[in-house]
C-alpha positions as a printed NumPy array, in Angstrom:
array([[ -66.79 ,  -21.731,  -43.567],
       [ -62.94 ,  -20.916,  -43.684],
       [ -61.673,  -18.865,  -40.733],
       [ -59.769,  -15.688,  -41.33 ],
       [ -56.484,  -17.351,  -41.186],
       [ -57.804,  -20.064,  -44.206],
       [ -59.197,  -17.457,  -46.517],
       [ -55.954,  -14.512,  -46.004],
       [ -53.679,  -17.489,  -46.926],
       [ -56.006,  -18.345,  -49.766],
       [ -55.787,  -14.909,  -51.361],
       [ -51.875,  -14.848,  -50.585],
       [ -51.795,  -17.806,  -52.265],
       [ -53.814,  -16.402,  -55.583],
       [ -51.744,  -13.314,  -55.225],
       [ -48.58 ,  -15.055,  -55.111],
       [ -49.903,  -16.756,  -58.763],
       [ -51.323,  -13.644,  -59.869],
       [ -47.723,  -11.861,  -59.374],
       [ -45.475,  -14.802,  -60.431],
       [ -47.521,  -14.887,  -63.801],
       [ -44.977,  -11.588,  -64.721],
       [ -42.532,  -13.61 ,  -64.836],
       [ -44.662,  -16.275,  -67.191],
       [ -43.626,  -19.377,  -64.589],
       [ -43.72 ,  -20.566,  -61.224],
       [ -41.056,  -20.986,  -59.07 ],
       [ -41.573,  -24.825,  -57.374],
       [ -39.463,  -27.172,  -55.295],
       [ -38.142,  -29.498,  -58.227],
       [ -40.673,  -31.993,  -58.615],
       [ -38.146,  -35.005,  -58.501],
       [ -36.761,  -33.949,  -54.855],
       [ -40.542,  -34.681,  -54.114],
       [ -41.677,  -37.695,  -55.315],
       [ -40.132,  -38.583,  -58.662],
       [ -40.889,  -38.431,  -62.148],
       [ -44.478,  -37.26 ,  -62.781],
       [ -45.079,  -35.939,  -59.614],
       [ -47.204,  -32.872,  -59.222],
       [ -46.379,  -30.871,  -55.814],
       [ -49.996,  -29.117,  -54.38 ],
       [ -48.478,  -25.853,  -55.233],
       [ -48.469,  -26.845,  -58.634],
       [ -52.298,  -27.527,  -58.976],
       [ -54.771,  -25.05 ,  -59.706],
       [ -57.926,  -25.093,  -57.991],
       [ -60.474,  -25.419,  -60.437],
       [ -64.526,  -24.463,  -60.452],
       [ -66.949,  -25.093,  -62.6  ],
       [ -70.382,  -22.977,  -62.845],
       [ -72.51 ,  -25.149,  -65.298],
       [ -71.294,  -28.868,  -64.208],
       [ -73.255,  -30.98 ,  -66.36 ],
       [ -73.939,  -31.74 ,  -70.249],
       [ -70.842,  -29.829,  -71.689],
       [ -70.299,  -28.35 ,  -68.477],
       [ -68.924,  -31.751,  -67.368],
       [ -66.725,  -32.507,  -70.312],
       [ -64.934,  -28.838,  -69.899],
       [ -63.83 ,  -29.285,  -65.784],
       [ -62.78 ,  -32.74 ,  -66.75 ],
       [ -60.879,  -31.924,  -69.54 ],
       [ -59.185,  -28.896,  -67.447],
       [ -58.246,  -31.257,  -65.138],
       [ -55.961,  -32.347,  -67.836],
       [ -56.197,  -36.294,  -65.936],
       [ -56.066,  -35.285,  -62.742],
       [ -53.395,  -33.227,  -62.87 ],
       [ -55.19 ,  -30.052,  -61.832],
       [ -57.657,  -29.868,  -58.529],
       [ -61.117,  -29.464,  -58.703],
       [ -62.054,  -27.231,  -55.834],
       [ -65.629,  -26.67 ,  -56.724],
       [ -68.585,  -27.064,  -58.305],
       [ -71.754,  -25.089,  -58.774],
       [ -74.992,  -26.086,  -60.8  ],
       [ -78.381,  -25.494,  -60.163],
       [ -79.745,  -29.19 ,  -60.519],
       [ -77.064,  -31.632,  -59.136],
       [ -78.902,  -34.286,  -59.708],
       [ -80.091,  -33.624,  -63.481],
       [ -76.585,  -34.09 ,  -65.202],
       [ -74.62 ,  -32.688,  -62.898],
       [ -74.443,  -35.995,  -60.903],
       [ -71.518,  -37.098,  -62.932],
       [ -69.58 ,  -34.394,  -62.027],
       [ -70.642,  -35.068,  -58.343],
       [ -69.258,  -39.046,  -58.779],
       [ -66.319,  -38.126,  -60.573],
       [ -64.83 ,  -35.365,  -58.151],
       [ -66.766,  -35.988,  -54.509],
       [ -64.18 ,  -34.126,  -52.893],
       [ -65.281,  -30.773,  -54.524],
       [ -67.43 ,  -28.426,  -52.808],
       [ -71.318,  -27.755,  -54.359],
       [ -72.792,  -24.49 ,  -54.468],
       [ -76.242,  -23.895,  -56.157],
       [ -74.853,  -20.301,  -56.151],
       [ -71.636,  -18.793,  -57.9  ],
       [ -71.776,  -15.637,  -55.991],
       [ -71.882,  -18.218,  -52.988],
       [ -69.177,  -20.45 ,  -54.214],
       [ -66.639,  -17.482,  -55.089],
       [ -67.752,  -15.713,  -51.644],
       [ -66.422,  -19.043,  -49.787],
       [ -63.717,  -20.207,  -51.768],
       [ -61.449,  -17.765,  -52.032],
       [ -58.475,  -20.058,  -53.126],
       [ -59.977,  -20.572,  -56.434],
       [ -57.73 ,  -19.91 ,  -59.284],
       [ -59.896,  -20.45 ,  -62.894],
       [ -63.27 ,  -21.816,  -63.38 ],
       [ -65.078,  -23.041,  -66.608],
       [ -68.564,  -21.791,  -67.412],
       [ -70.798,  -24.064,  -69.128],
       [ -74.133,  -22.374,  -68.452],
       [ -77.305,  -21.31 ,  -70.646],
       [ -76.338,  -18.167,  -72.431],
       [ -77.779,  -15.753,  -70.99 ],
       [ -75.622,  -16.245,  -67.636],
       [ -72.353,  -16.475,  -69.138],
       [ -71.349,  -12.519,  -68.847],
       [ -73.004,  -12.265,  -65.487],
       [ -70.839,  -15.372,  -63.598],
       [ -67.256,  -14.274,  -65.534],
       [ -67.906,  -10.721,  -64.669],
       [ -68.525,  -11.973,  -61.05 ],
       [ -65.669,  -14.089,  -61.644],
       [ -63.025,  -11.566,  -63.166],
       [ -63.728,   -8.676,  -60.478],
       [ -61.784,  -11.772,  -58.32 ],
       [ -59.233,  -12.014,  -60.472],
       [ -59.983,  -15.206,  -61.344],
       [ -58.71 ,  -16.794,  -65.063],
       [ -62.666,  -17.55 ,  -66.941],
       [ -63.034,  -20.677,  -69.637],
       [ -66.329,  -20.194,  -70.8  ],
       [ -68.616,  -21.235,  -73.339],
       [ -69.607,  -20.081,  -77.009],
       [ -70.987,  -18.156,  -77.41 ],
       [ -68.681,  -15.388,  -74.653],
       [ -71.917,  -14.   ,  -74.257],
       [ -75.38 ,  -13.506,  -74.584],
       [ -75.227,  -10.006,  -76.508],
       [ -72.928,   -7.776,  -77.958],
       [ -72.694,   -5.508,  -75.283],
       [ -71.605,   -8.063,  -72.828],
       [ -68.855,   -9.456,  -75.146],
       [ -67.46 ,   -5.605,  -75.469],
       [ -67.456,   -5.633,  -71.915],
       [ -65.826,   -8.987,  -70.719],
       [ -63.34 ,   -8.385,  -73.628],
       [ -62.159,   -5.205,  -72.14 ],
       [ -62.429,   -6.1  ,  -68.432],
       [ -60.119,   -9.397,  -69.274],
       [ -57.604,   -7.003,  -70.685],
       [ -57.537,   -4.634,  -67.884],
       [ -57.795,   -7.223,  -65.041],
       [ -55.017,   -9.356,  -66.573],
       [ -57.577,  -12.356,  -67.23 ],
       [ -56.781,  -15.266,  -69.161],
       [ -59.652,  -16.449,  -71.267],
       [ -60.744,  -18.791,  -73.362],
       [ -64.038,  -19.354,  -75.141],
       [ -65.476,  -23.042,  -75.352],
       [ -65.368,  -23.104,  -79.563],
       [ -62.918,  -25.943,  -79.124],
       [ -62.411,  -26.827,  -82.66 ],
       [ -60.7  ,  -23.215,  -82.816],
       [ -57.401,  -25.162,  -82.071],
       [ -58.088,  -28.49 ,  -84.166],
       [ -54.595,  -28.622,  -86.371],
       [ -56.325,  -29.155,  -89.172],
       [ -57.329,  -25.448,  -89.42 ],
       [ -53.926,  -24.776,  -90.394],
       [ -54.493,  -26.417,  -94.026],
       [ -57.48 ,  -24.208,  -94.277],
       [ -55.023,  -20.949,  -93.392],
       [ -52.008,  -22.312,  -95.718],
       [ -54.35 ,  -22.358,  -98.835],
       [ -56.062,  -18.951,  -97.64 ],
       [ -52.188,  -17.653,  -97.171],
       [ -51.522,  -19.024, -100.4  ],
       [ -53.279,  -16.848, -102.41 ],
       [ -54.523,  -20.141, -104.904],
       [ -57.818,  -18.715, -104.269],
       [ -57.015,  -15.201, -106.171],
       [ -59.203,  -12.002, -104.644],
       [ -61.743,  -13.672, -101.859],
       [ -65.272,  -12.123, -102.425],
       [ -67.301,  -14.28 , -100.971],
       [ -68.401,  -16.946,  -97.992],
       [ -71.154,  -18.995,  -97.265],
       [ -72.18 ,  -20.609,  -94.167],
       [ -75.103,  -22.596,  -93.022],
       [ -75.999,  -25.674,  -90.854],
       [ -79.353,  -28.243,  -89.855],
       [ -79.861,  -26.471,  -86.428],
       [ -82.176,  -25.872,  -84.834],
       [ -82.422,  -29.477,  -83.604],
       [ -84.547,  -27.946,  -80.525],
       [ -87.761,  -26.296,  -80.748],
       [ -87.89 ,  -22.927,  -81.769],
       [ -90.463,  -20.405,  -83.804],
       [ -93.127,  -20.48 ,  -81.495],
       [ -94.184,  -19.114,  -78.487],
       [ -92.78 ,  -20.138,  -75.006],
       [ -94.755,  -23.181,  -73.244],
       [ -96.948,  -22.091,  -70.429],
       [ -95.457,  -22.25 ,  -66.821],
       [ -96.785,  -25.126,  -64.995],
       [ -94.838,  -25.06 ,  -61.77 ],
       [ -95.819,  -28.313,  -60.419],
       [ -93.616,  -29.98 ,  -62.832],
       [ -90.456,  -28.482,  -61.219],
       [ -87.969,  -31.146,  -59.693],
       [ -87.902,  -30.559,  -55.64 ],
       [ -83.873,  -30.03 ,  -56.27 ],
       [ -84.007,  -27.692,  -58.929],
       [ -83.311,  -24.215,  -58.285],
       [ -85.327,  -22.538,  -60.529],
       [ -84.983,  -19.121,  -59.574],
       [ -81.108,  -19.481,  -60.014],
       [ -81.667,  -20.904,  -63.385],
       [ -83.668,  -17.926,  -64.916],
       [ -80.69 ,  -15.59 ,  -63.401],
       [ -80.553,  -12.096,  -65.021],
       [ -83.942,  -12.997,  -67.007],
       [ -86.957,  -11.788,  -65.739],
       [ -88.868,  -14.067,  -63.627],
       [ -91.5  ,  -16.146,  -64.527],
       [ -92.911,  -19.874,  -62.926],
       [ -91.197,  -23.051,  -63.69 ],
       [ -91.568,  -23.85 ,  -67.091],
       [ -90.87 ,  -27.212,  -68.754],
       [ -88.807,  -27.974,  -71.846],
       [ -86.677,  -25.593,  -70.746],
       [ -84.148,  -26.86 ,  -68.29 ],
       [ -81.655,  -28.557,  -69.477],
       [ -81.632,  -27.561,  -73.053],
       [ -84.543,  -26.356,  -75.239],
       [ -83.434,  -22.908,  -73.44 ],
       [ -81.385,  -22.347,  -77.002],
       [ -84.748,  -21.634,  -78.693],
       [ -86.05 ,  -18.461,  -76.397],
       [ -84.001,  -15.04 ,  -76.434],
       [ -84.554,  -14.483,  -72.636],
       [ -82.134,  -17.451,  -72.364],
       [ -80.435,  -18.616,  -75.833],
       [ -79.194,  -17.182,  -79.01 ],
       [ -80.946,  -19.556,  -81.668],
       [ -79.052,  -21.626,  -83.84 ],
       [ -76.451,  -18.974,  -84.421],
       [ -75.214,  -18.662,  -81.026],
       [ -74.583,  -22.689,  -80.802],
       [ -73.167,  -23.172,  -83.904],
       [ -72.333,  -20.048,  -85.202],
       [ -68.811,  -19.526,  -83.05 ],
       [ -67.627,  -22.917,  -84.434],
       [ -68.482,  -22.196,  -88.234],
       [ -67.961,  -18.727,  -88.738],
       [ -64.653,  -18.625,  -86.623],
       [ -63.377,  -20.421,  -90.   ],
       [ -63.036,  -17.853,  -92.328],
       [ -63.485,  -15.15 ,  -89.624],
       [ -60.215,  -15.994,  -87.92 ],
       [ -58.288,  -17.673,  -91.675],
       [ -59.346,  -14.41 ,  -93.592],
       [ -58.488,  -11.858,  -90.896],
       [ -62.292,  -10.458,  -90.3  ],
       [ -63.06 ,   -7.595,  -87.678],
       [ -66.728,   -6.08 ,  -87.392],
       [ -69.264,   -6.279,  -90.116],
       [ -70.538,   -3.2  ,  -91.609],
       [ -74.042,   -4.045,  -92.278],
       [ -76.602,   -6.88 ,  -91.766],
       [ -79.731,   -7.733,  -93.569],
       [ -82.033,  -10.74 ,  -92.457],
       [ -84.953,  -12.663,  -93.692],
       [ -86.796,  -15.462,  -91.836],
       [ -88.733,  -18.488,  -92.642],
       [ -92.31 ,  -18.474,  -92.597],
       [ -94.581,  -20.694,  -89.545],
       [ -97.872,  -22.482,  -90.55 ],
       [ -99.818,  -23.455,  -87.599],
       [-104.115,  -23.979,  -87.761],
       [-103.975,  -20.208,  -88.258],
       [-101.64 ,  -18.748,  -90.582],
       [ -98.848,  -16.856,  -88.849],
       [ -96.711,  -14.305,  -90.971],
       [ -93.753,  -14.82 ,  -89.609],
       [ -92.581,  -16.356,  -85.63 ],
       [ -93.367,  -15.583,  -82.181],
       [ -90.952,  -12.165,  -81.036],
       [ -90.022,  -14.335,  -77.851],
       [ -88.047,  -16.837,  -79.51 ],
       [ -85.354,  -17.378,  -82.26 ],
       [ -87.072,  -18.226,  -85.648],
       [ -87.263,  -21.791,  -87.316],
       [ -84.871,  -20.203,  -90.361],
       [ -83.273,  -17.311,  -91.057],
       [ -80.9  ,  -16.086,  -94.051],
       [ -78.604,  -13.346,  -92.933],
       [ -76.196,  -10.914,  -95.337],
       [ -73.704,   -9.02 ,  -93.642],
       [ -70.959,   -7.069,  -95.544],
       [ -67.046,   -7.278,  -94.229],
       [ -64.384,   -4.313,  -95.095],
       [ -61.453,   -5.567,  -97.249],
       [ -58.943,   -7.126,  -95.768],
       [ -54.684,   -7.938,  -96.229],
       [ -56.359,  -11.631,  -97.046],
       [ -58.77 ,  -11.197,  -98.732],
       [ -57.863,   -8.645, -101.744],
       [ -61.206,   -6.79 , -101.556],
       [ -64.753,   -6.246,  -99.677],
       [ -66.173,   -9.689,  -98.124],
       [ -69.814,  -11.146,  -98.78 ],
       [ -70.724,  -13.541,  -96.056],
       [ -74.405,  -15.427,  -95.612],
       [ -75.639,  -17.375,  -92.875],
       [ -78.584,  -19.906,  -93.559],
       [ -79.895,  -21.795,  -90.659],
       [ -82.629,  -24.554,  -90.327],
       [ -81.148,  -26.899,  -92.904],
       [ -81.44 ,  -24.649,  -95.593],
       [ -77.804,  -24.549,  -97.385],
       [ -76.179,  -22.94 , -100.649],
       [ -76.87 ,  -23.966, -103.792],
       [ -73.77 ,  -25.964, -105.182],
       [ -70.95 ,  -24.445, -107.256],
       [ -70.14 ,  -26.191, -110.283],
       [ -66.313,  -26.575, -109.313],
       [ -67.732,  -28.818, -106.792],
       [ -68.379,  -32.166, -108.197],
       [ -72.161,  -33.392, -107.599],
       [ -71.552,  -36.443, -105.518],
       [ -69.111,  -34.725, -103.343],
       [ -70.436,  -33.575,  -99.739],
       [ -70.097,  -29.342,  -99.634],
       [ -68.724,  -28.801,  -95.653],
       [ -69.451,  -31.93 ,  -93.775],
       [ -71.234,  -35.244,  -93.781],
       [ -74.701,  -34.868,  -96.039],
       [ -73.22 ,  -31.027,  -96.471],
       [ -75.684,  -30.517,  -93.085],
       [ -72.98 ,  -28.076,  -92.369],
       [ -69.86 ,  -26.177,  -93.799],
       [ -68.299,  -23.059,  -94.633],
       [ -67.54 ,  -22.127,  -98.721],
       [ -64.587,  -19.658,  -98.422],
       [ -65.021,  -18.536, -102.398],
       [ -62.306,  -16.534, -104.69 ],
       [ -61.605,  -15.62 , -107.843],
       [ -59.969,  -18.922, -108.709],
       [ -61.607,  -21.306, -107.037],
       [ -63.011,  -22.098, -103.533],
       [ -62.037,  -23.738, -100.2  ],
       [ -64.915,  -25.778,  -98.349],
       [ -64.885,  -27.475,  -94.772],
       [ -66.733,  -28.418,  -91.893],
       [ -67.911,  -27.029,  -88.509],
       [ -65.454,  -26.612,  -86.709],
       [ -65.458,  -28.439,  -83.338],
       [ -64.962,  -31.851,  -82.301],
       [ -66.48 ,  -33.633,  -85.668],
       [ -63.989,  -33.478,  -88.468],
       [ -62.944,  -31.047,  -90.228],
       [ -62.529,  -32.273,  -93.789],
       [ -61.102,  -29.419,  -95.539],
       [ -61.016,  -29.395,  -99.519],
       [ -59.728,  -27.112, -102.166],
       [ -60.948,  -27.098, -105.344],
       [ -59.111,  -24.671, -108.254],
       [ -60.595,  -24.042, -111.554],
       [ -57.578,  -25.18 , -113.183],
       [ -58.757,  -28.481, -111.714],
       [ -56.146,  -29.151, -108.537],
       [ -57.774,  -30.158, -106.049],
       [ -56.307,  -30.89 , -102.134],
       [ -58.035,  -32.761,  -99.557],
       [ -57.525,  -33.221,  -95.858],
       [ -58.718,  -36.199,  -93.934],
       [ -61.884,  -37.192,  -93.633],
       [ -61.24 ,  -38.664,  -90.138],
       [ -59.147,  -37.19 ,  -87.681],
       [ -56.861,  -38.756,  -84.346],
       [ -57.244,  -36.556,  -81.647],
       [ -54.308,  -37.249,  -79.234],
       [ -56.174,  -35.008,  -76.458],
       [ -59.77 ,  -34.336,  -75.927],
       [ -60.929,  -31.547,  -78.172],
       [ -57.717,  -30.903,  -79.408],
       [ -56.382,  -30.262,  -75.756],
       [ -58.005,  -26.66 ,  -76.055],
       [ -59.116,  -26.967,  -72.09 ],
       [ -55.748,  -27.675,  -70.851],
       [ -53.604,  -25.53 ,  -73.16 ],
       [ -56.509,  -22.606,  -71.211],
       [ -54.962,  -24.343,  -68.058],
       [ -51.546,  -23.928,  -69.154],
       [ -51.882,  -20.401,  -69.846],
       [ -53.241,  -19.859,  -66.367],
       [ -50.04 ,  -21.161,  -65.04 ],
       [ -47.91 ,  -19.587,  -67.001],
       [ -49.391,  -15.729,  -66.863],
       [ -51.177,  -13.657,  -68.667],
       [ -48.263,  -12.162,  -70.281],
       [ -46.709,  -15.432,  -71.143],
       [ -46.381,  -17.468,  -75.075],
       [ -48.999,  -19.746,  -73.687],
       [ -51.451,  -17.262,  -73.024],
       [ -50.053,  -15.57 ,  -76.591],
       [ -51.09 ,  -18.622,  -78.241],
       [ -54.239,  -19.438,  -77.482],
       [ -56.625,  -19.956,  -80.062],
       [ -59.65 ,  -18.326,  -78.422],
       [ -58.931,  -15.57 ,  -75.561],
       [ -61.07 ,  -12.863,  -75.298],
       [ -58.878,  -10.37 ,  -77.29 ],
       [ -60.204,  -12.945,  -80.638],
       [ -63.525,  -14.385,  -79.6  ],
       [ -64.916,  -11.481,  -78.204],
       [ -64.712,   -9.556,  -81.319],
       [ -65.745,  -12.676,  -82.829],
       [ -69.124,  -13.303,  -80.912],
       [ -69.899,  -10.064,  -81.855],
       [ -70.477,  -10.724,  -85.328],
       [ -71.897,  -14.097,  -84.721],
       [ -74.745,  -11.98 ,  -82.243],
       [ -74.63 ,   -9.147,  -85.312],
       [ -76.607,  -11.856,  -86.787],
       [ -79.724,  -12.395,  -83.979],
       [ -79.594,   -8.349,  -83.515],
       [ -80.58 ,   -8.286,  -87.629],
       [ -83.28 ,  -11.424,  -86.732],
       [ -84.79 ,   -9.138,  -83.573],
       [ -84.919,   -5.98 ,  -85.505],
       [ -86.999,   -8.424,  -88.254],
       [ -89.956,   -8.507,  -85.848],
       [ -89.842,   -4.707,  -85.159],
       [ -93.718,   -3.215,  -85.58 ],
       [ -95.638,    0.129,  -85.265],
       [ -98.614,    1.557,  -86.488],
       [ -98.647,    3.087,  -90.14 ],
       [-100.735,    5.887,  -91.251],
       [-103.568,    3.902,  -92.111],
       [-103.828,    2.032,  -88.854],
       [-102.608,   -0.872,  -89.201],
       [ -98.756,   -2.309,  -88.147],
       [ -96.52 ,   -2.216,  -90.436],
       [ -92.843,   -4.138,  -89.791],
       [ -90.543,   -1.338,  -89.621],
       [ -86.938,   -3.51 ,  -89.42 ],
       [ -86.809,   -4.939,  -92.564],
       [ -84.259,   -3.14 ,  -93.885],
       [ -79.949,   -3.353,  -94.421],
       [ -78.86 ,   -2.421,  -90.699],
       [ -75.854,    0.006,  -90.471],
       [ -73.374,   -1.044,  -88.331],
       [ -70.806,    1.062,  -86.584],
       [ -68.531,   -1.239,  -84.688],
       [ -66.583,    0.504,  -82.636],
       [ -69.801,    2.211,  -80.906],
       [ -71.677,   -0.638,  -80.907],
       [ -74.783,    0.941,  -82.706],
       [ -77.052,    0.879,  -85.485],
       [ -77.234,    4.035,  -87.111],
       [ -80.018,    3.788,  -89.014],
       [ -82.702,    2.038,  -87.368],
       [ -82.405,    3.397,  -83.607],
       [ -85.265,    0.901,  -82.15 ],
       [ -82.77 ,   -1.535,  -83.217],
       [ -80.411,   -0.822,  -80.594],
       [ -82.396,   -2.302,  -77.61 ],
       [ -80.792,   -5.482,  -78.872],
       [ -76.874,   -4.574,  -78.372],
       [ -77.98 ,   -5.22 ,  -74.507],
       [ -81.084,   -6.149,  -72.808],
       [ -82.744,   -5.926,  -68.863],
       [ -81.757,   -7.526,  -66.158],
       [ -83.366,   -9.008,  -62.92 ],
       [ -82.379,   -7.192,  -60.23 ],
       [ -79.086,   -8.756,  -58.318],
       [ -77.927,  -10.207,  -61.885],
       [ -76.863,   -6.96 ,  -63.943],
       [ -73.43 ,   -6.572,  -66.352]])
């Protein structure tokens, strides 16, 4: 434990880079009166935490580190010796929590952590984190539902946060051919987009496995893990990863992939909320024929419509469907028949479709990008099909880490490709998506009886208030319950 002396020069300390960010830089000895060219004085560093610090968790802190030029102060994780134990060997000096509320009660002097959790504890640990006043990285999706991403959004704003969300590809270069054509106004009035991928690659569509708590690892804090889910025994498949498949926990195959494909044309085309959403989902066979999938978890497909106002880019109203579970578009006939639609094996990709033609790429994160245009007229315009990375994901951890240094009111924080102010409206529509998918499983009794499925209709979205406005049982789904100790 620090003694009072340790933690009040701590918080001077953060308060001193809290302040100084006003003036969007530090004031330092010069670093070559200190040791030379490429020397980093301590004051320069910023402690650094990770809560989630294995799997993607581990690539994030190292990548803030930006090569060791940052300090990493801390590290939480539940399991530290599941995946986490590379983030153990690669910074021993770090402190390890099993706890955030721990960690940020003892370590005062922490300046910006990345959060690389399950989903369902990202709001909870940046709103713990934010109330300190400390600078959040964390993972798509922001959050786990709508509510939450309304809420961190505004709190970052009015506690002077600087944010980023993990969609990394958000600041691959290449995005910038995708704008230019979109800017162009080649593609004539935009009415349309189309967006799918092969997940899940996890199970999902059927109920949860049964809790069999004598499969838990000794070193596994379980109870930790569920965090602001309701509790229930150990339960394997799980912990580490097949969480994505179960709402108490994930958000399907939308909330991992969703933030990297439909930040394409939500960000190129100038997007804000949806006005509508309309859902269907694929049908399970099992020894007994089920209608439709189990209400605890995300289904095995969906196929989502949601409606878009026009916008300034877009030269009228905006058509946009989401197809999940490998089930993609048909092809357009401007699109030559041996040519991949979106990615590799078109297993993913956006169509961005206008009047005169239509602009297709990939998902956007660290696999390329491969943007094409194709015109009627017949021009085409590729971009590469392989890309050189000169920084890890296109340096969209340390430009985060930048911004912390620099302020909140600085060009670096101005320039970030996914603070709060963008990916919070963002994740929104991206969870718009699962809300329509809940509502799908809605039931009550009809007037002869039986149950009838009573949310199979067009949802009505009002944005601003965050509510359905026709379908009312629908809005249990803009938030959800938490376990005592854990609420937003």
């Amino acid at each position: 434990m620090k003694n009072d002396h340790e933690e009040k020069s701590a918080l001077s300390r953060k308060e001193f880079i809290k302040k100084s960010a006003l003036a969007s830089s530090f004031i330092f000895v010069p670093r070559h009166v200190l040791g030379g060219i490429g020397y980093t004085a301590p004051s320069d560093r910023l402690n650094l935490a990770a809560i989630g610090a294995g799997g993607k968790g581990f690539s994030d802190i190292s990548n803030a580190t930006v090569n060791g030029r940052e300090r990493v102060a801390a590290l939480c994780d539940v399991h530290f010796s599941g995946s986490a134990s590379r983030a153990v060997e690669a910074f021993p000096d770090a402190a390890r929590y099993h706890d955030y509320r721990e960690m940020f009660d003892r370590e005062p002097d922490i300046d910006a952590v990345t959060i690389s959790t399950p989903d369902h504890v990202h709001a909870p640990a940046a709103k713990a984190a934010m109330e300190r006043g400390i600078h959040v990285y964390v993972q798509k999706p922001v959050t786990h539902n709508i509510r939450e991403a309304r809420l961190l959004t505004e709190m970052a704003r009015e506690q002077r946060i600087v944010t980023q969300m993990g969609n990394q590809g958000a600041s691959n270069p290449l995005l910038g051919m995708v704008q230019g054509w979109v800017d162009s106004g080649v593609l004539g009035n935009i009415t349309d987009v189309k967006v799918w991928t092969n997940r899940p690659v996890w199970p999902q569509g059927f109920a949860m496995p049964e809790p069999d708590p004598s499969q838990k690892p000794d070193d596994l804090e379980w109870e930790l893990w569920l965090g602001p889910a309701a509790y229930r025994p150990y339960t394997p498949q799980l912990h580490p990863f097949n969480w994505r498949g179960w709402w108490d926990y994930g958000t399907g195959a939308l909330g991992d992939v969703g933030c990297h494909l439909i930040d394409i044309p939500y960000r190129t085309l100038g997007l804000t909320y949806p006005t509508d959403a309309e859902c269907s989902v694929g049908t399970i066979f099992t020894r007994m024929w089920t209608p439709d999938y189990h209400p605890e978890g995300c289904p095995a497909s969906s196929f989502i419509t949601m409606h878009y106002d026009a916008t300034e880019k877009t030269g009228g109203p905006i058509t946009m469907t989401w197809s999940d579970g490998g089930i993609r578009p048909s092809r357009l006939e401007i699109i030559p028949p041996d040519h991949d639609m979106g990615g590799p094996g078109s297993a993913n990709g956006v169509l961005i479709i206008g009047e005169n033609g239509v602009i297709t790429t990939n998902i956007n994160d660290s696999s390329p990008l491969m943007p094409k245009l194709y015109l009627n007229d017949g021009t085409t315009e590729f971009g590469p099909e392989t890309e050189e990375n000169e920084e890890p994901e296109y340096g969209h951890q340390r430009m985060w880490v930048d911004a912390c240094k620099a302020g909140y009111d600085s060009a670096e924080h101005r320039a970030l490709t996914s603070s709060f102010d963008y990916a919070g409206p963002m994740t929104e529509t991206v969870l718009m998506g699962n809300l329509a998918i809940r509502s799908y499983m809605l039931r009550r009794e009809n007037s002869r009886g039986g149950m009838e499925y009573f949310g199979r209709k067009k949802l009505l979205w009002d944005g601003e208030n965050m509510r359905i406005t026709n379908l009312e049982e629908a809005n249990q789904y803009v938030g959800r319950e938490y376990r005592e100790g854990w609420e937003v």
